[in-house]
N, C-alpha and C positions, 0 to 999 in steps of 0.2 A: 882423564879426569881434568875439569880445568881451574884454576884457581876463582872461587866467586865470592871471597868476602875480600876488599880490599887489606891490604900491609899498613901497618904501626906507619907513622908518616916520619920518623927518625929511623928508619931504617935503611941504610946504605944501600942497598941495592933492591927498589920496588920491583916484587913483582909484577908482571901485565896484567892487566885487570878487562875485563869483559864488562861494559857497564851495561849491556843489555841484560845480562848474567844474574848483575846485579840487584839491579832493578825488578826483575823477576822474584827472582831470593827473596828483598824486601817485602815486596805484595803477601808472598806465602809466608812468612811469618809474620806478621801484619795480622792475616786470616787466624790462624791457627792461636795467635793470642788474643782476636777478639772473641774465638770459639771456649777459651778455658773457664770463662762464667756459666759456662752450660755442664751443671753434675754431671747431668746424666750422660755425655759424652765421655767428659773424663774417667767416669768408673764404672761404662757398660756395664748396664743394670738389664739389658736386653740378653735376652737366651739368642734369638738366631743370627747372624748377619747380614741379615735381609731387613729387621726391624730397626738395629743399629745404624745401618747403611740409608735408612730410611730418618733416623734419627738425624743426621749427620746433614741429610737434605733439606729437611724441613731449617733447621738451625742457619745453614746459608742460605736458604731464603731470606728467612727472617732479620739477618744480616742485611744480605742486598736491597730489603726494603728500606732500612734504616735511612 
């Protein structure tokens, strides 16, 4: 496992940090907080995970159009 949120910057001894890591990390939650205005993801109102999972697509679309 490797370390991907950076260290407290008063902390004596920084851990190594992976900024590619990082930078990833940020992207994904970046996503996943502009997806939480969408109900219907957060309290799957869908019966199958095929409808959800379809749910979930159309939403990043709709995203990446922005």
């Amino acid at each position: 496992m490797a370390v991907v949120i950076p260290t407290r910057p008063n902390r004596t001894e920084p851990l190594p940090l992976d900024e590619e890591y990082d930078r990833d990390r940020n992207k994904i939650e970046r996503f996943f907080g502009r997806m939480k205005p969408y109900r219907r993801l957060a309290t799957r109102y869908d019966k199958t995970v095929v409808s959800f999972l379809a749910c979930w697509h159309i939403a990043a679309a709709l995203d990446w159009l922005r």
